[in-house]
N, C-alpha and C positions, 0 to 999 in steps of 0.2 A: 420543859417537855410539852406542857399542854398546849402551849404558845403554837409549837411546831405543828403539834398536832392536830388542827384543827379551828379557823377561828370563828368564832358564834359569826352569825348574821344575824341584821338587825335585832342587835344586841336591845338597843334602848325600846327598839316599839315592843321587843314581845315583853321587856318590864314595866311597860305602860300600858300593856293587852293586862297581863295578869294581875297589874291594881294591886300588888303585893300589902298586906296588913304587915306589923312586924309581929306579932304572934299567931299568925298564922299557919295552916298546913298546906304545904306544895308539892307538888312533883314534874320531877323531870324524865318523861320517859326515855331522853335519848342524849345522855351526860357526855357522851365522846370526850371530848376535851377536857369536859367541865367548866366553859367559859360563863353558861348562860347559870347553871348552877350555881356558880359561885356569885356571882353578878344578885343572886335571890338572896344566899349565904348573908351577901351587904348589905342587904334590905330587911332582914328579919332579925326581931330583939331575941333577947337568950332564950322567952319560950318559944320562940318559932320552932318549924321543923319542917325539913326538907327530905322527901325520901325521892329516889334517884335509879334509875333503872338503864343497863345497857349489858347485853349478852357478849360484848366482843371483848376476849382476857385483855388487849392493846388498854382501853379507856380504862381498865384497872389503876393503872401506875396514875395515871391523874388524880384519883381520888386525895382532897384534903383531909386531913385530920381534924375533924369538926364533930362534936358530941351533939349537932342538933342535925347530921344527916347522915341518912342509913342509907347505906349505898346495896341495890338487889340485883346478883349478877345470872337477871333472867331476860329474855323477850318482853316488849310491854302485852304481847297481849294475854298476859297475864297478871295487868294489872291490878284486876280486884281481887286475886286470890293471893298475891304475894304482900299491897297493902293489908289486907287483916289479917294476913299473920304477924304483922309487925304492930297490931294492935290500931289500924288506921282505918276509918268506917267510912270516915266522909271530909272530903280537901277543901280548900278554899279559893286554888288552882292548879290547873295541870298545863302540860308545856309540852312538845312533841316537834322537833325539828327534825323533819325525814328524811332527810337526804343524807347518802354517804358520806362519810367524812374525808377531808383532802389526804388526812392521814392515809386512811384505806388504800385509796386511789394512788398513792403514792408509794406503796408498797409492791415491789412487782411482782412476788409470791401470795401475796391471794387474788390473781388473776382480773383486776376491779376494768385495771387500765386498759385502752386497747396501745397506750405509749411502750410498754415494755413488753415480751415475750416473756412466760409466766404459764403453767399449768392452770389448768380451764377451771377454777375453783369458786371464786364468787359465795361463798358461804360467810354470812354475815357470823354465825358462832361455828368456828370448826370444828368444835367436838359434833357436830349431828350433823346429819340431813344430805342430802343429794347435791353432787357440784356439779358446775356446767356441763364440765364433762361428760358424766351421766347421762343430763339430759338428752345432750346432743347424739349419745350411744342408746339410748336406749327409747326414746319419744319415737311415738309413729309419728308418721310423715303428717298426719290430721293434725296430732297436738304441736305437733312445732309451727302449720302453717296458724294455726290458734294463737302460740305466744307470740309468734312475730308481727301477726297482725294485730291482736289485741295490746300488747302489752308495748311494742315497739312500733307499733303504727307506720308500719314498713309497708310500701308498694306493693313490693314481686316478693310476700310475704308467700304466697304458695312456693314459685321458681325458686325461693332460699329455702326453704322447706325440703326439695325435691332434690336437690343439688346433694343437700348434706345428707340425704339416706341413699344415694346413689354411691357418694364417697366415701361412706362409712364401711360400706360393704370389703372396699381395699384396703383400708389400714384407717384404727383408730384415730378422732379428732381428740387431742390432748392436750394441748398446747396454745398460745394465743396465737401462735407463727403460723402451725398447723390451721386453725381455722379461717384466717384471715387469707392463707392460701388456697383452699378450699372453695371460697363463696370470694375470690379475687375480682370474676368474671362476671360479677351480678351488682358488683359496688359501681355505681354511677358517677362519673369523672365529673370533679372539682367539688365532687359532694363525699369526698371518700370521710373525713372527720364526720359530719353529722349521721351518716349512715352507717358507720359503724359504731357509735356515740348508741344510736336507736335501738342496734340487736344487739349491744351487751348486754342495755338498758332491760329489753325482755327477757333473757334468760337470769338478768339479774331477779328482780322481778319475782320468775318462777321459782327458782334456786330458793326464795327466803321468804315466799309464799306474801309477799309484800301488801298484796292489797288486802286480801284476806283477813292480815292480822292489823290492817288499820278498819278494815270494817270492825273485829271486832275489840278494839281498843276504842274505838270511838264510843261505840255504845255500852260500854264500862265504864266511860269517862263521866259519859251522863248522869251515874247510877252514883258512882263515888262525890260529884260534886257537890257542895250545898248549895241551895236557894242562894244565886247571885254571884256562884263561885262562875271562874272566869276558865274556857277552853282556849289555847293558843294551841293552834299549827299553822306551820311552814311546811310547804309541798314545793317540791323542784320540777316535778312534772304534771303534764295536764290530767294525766288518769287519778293522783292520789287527790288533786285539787278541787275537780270533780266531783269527787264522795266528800269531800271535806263540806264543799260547797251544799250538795243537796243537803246532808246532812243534819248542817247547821239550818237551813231555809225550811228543813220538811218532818225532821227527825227520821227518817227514813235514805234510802240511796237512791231509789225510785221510785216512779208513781207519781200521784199527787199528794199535795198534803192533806190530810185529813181534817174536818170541820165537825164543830158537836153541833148540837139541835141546832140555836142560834146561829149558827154563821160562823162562828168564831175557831179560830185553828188549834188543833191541838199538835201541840210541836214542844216539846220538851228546853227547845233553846232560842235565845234574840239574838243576830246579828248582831255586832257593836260597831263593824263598820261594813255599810253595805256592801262596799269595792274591798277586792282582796287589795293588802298594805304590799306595796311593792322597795324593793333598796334605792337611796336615793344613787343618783349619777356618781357623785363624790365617793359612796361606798362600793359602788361597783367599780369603779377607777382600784381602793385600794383590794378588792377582794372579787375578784371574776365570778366564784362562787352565786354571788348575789345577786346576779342577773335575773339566772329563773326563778327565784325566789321567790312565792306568793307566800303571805300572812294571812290568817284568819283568825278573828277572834270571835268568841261567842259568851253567854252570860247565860246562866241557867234561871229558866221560869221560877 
């Protein structure tokens, strides 16, 4: 099952970002499959301990029967309130792979794909929260031309904006058919894959408040890690890679980095490898997924 569902990318550099000790404390915020998980599972002796975090009920049925990992089926960014209740203060590594899983995507009732026709739903945990749908019924014309340009880095981010609150007026947008009918006449020929790739991309995004919750995962990650414990993420797009990137270079999302009397920066975390880790050719051959892959890894002060 996990096989199917999902398969890690670069598997081996982020076990070489996170420096695994075998008694060590880890976490995976985003277990999907469970590939990269278990992959730590291999690397740590009987004290080690692995806690494991993914809100989608799917990644459930993957979980191993392992007494050294607690699997928390919440959002990460809740990571430092769901670690100490499980008795966990401070890790030795955290691990964050953000991208969708193939599984998701291949599912054509939670709406991920723009391959199948599917209800406008895009919610990463479906017990809660606002689906595409929604969005698309109830966003003024301002906040949509906002996600599509912010989040989807879409052109005619207003003209799609304006099309779908003109449309909405005659019968609700529901459906993937129904939307892709809608905003037909604004998709730019021989670009219709990447351009509709772009605006599911942003109502995904909105739907699962995406960046939001890796701003604030990131700066919990800081907080949980020990002296020399090891930050791994993988970002699929340029917006989470971005923050990941200033992040680690500033401790901050923007601005400059901050300096004490001396000169010297105060930044909470050291690059370990200046350039984001990208998949090599050969992996991207066996897993398309690993294209847009970026890596980063960082080491706490």
């Amino acid at each position: 099952m996990a096989s199917e569902y999902h398969v890690p990318v670069m598997l081996a550099e982020c076990m070489e970002g996170l420096d695994i000790k075998p008694d060590g404390v880890y976490v995976d915020v985003t277990f999907g499959g469970g590939g990269h998980s278990r992959e730590i599972l291999k690397r740590l002796g009987p004290k080690g301990r692995l806690i494991a975090f993914d809100q989608d009920e799917d990644a459930q049925r993957n979980v191993p029967n392992d007494d050294r990992l607690t699997f928390i089926d919440q959002n990460f960014r809740f990571l430092k309130n769901y670690c100490r209740l499980y008795g966990v203060v401070s890790v030795d590594g955290i691990l964050a792979d953000l991208g969708v899983s193939s599984h998701q995507f291949d599912q054509p009732e939670r709406g991920f794909s723009i391959r199948f026709d599917a209800d406008l739903d895009m919610r990463m945990n479906q017990a809660e929260g606002i689906t595409a749908a929604e969005v698309l019924a109830k966003y003024s014309e301002e906040d949509l031309h906002r996600i599509f340009g912010m989040y989807g880095e879409i052109q005619n981010a207003k003209s799609l904006a304006r099309v779908i609150v003109t449309a909405r007026l005659n019968r609700p947008i529901l459906s993937v058919a129904d939307f892709k009918a809608v905003i037909s006449k604004l998709i730019p020929r021989g670009k219709e894959n990447k351009y509709l790739a772009q605006v599911f991309q942003a109502l995904r995004i909105e739907v699962n408040s995406e960046l939001d919750v890796l701003r604030d995962f990131l700066e919990q990650a800081v907080d949980m890690l020990k002296p020399a414990g090891r930050l791994v993420v993988m970002s699929y797009h340029s917006l989470e890679d971005r923050l990941v990137k200033n992040f680690i270079a500033k401790g901050k999302f923007s601005g400059e980095v901050e300096k004490d009397f001396f000169g010297n920066e105060i930044k909470p975390m050291d690059a370990v490898s200046r350039k984001a880790i990208v998949a090599s050719g050969e992996e991207i051959l066996l897993n398309s997924r690993a294209r847009s892959a970026k890596l980063r890894v960082a080491e706490k002060r």
